[in-house]
Structures are given as C-alpha cells and as structure tokens.
C-alpha positions as CSV (number, residue, x, y, z in Angstrom):
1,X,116.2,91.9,109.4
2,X,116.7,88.0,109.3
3,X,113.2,86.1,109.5
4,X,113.7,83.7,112.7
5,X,113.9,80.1,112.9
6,X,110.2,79.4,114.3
7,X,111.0,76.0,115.5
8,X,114.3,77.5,117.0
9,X,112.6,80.1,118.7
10,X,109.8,78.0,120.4
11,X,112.1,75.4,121.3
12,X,114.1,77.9,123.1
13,X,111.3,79.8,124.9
14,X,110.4,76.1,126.3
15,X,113.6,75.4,127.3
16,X,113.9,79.4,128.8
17,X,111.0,78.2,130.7
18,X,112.0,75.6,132.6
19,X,113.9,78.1,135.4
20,X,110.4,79.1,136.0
21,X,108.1,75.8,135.6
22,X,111.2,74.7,138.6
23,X,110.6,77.9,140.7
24,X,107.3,79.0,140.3
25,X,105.3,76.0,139.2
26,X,102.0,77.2,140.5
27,X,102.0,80.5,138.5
28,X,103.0,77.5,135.3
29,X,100.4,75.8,136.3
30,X,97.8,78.4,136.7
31,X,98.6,79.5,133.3
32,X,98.6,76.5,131.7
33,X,94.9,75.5,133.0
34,X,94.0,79.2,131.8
35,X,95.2,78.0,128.5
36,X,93.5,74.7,128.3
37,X,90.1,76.4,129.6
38,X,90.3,79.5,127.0
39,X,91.2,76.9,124.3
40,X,88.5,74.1,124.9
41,X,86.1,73.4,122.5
42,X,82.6,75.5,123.4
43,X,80.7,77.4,121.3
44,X,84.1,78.1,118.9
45,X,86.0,75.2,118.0
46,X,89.8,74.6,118.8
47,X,90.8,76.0,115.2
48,X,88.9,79.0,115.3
49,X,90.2,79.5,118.6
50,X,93.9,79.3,117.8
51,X,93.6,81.3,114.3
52,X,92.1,83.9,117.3
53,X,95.1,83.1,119.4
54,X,97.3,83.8,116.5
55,X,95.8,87.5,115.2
56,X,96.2,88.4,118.6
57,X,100.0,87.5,118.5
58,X,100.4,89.3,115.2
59,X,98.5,92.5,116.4
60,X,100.6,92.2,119.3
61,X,103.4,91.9,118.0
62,X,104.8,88.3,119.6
63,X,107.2,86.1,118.0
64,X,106.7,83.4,120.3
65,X,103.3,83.4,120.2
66,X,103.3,83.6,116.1
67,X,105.4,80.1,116.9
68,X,103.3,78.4,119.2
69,X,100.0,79.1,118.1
70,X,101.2,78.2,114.1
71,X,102.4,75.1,115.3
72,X,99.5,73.7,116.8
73,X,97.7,75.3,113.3
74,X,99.6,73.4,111.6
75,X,98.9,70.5,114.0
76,X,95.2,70.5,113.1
77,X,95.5,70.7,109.7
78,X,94.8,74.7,109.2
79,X,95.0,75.4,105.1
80,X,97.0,78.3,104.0
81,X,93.6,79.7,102.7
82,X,92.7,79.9,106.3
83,X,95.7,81.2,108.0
84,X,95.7,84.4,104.7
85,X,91.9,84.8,106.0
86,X,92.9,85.3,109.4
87,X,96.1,87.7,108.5
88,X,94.0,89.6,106.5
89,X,91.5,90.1,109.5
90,X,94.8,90.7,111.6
91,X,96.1,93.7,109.5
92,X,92.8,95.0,109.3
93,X,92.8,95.6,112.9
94,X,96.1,96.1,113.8
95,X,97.6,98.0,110.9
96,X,101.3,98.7,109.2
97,X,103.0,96.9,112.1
98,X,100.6,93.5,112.0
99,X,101.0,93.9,108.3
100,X,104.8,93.2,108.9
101,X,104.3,90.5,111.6
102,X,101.9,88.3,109.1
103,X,104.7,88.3,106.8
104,X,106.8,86.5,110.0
105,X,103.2,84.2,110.9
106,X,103.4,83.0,107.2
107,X,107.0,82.0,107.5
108,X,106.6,80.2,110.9
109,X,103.5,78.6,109.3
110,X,105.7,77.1,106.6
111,X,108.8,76.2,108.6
112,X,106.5,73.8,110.8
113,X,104.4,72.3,107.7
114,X,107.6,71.2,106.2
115,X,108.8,70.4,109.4
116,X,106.3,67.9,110.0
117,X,106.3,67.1,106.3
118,X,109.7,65.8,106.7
119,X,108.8,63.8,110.0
C-alpha cells in the first residue's frame, strides 16, 4: 500500500469540508470552539496536547487526523525525538495496528518538515 501524500490529504479534507462549513456552519463552528478549548494552554501545554491529539489518531487509526495534528507539530517545532516518544507510547497502547499507523505519522511528520523547509 502506497504511503499518502499528507499535505494532499489534509488539503483535500479542507476543501471536502467546505460543503459542510456552507450548510451546517453551526455544527463547524461548535466543533471548532471544542477544538480551540480542548487545545488551549492549561495545566498541559499546546505541544503536549497535540502529541496527545496525535496518539489518539494513530490508535484510532485516522489519516487525516495523523495530517492535521503533524502539521501543527511540526508548526511548533516538535523534534523527531519527541514525536518517536509519543509513537512509542501510541503502540504501546494501541498495538499491531498503531504500530502500522506510526509508520504513516512519521511519514506525514516528514512531508510537512520539508515542506516548510522548502517554504
């Protein structure tokens, strides 16, 4: 199987999205301030609360989530030491099938360093 194109993928769920952000912008909305209050700074920081974000999406299996939540790791300067941490917490818990997701969370991790490497 053909690892995806993380910045392919996540550009296209936004863009998938729109139908919905059009026709049912209060459930958008809703979710999006769910999203901003689970992910404000408290008692974990933003990092700590994204790596969070992003086991969950490999125990759940979630491509899109993988995307998103590597992108903004990336975004706030997560090393790779970190995100292994995290995957190895992530298998632990979730077994074989996380094992195989980390493996798709390392590639998405890469394909937005370089992308924002390259500008």
């Amino acid at each position: 199987m053909a690892m995806p194109s993380f910045l392919e993928l996540t550009a296209s769920i936004s863009s998938h999205l729109a139908p919905l952000r059009a026709g049912r912008g209060e459930v958008m909305k809703g979710f999006g301030a769910l999203s901003r209050a689970a992910m404000a700074p408290g008692a974990l920081d933003a990092k700590t609360k994204e790596l969070i974000a992003l086991a969950i999406g490999v125990a759940q299996r979630c491509d899109g989530c993988i995307g998103f939540h590597t992108k903004a790791l990336v975004q706030m300067g997560t090393s790779e030491a970190e995100l292994q941490e995290m995957l190895g917490v992530a298998v632990y818990m979730g077994g074989g099938p996380s094992l195989m997701y980390a493996a798709n969370a390392l590639a998405s991790f890469e394909q937005f360093r370089q992308a924002q490497a390259a500008g």
